[in-house]
N, C-alpha and C positions, 0 to 999 in steps of 0.2 A: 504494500500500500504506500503511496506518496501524497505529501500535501505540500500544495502551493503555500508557498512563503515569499513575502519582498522585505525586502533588506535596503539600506543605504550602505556604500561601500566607500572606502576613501578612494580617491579617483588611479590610484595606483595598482589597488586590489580589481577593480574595475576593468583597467585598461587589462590585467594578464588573465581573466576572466573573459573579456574579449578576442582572445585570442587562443581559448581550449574550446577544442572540437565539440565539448558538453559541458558547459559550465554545472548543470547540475548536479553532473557526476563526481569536477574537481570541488566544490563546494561542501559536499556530504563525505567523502574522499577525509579531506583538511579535518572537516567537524569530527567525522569519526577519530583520525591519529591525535586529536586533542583531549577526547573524551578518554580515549585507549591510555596518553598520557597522565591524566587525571587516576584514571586507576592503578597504574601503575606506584605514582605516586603514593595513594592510599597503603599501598603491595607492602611498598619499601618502609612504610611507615609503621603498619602494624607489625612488621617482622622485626622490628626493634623495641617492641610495645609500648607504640602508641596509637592510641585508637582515634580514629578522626572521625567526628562527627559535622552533621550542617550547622548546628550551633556554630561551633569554634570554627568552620569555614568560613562562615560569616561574619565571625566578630573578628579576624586577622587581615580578612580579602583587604587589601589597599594600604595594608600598614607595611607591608614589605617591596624593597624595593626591587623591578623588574631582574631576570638572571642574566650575567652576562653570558656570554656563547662558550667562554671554558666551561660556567655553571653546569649549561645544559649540553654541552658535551660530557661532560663527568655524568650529570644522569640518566645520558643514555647508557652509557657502557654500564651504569651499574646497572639499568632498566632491563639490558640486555644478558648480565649477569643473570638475574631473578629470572628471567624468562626463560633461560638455559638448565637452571638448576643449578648455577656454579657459583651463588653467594654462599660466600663463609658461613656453615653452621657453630662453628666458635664462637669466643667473643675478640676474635681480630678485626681489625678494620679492613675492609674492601681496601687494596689499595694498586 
């Protein structure tokens, strides 16, 4: 099942949007690898225990400042750790 959605886009996002063969597809594509991220997230977090809930999602969203690109390179590899099975069950640190 699909439903129609409109959106404003910054005219950037827009313009490379105009130029995929289905935007609908690279749209839900992006949504889903953010959502995928988001849990992941959660993944990494409970396996250290801590439990994240929408409360505390909510009372932190915008008190942290955006990741820089080493940030989010380090949590892919360890994203990609946890999805392999190859995170430390010790108490070492991923490194």
């Amino acid at each position: 099942m699909t439903k129609r959605v409109t959106v404003s886009l910054p005219d950037d996002v827009a313009t490379y949007l105009d130029g995929e063969e289905n935007a609908s597809a690279a749209v839900a594509d992006a949504l889903r690898a953010r959502m995928d991220r988001a849990a992941a997230t959660a993944a990494m977090l409970r396996a250290v225990g801590v439990e994240v809930t929408d409360e505390g999602v909510a009372r932190v969203r915008g008190r942290l400042p955006r990741l820089s690109a080493e940030q989010r390179a380090e949590n892919a590899r360890r994203r990609d750790m946890l999805a392999a099975g190859t995170w430390p069950t010790d108490d070492t640190v991923a490194a």
